[in-house]
Steps between C-alpha positions, in 0.01 A plus 500: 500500500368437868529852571370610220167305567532542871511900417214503272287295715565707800508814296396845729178621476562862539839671430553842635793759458613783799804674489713506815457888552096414532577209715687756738280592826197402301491096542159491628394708195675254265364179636100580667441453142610119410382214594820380518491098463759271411395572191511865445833696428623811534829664285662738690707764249813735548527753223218306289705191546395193690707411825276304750199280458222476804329180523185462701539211783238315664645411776831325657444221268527682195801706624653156576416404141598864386864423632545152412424554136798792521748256708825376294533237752121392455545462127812311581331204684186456235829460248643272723111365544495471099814326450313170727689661844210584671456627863209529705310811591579483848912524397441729273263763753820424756774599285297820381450538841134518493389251791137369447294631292140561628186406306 
């Protein structure tokens, strides 16, 4: 249900669809328009079907967050974290191998 809320909360603002044949030699095309933000998305489509997602990034923070949110081993230690084993960040940056983060 956390996801659920999380998703709805954090819900894109603008979706867009391209096709991969329009994405070829004609990125700049594509993109000048968007704004892209973290929270704008677009659905990249083979045939009419969907096979990538874009997601706009701020920055090296939200790629950081970007990846951790798609790491098994990530979701691993916050159910380890959940169960009353918890670790602290700085373990947990180490064994992703993500050194310090900068603020």
């Amino acid at each position: 249900m956390e996801a659920i809320e999380r998703h709805l909360r954090d819900e894109p603002e603008k979706i867009s669809r391209t096709s991969i044949k329009r994405l070829r030699g004609h990125q700049e095309a594509v993109f000048r328009p968007l704004k892209l933000s973290r929270r704008d998305v677009v659905i990249v489509t083979n045939r009419g079907k969907p096979v990538a997602v874009i997601e706009g990034l701020k920055g090296e923070e939200d790629l950081e967050d970007y990846l951790l949110e798609r790491s098994p081993r990530f979701w691993a230690m916050i159910r380890r974290a959940r169960r009353g084993k918890s670790v602290d960040l700085a373990h947990v940056r180490k064994e992703l191998g993500l050194g310090t983060r900068r603020r």
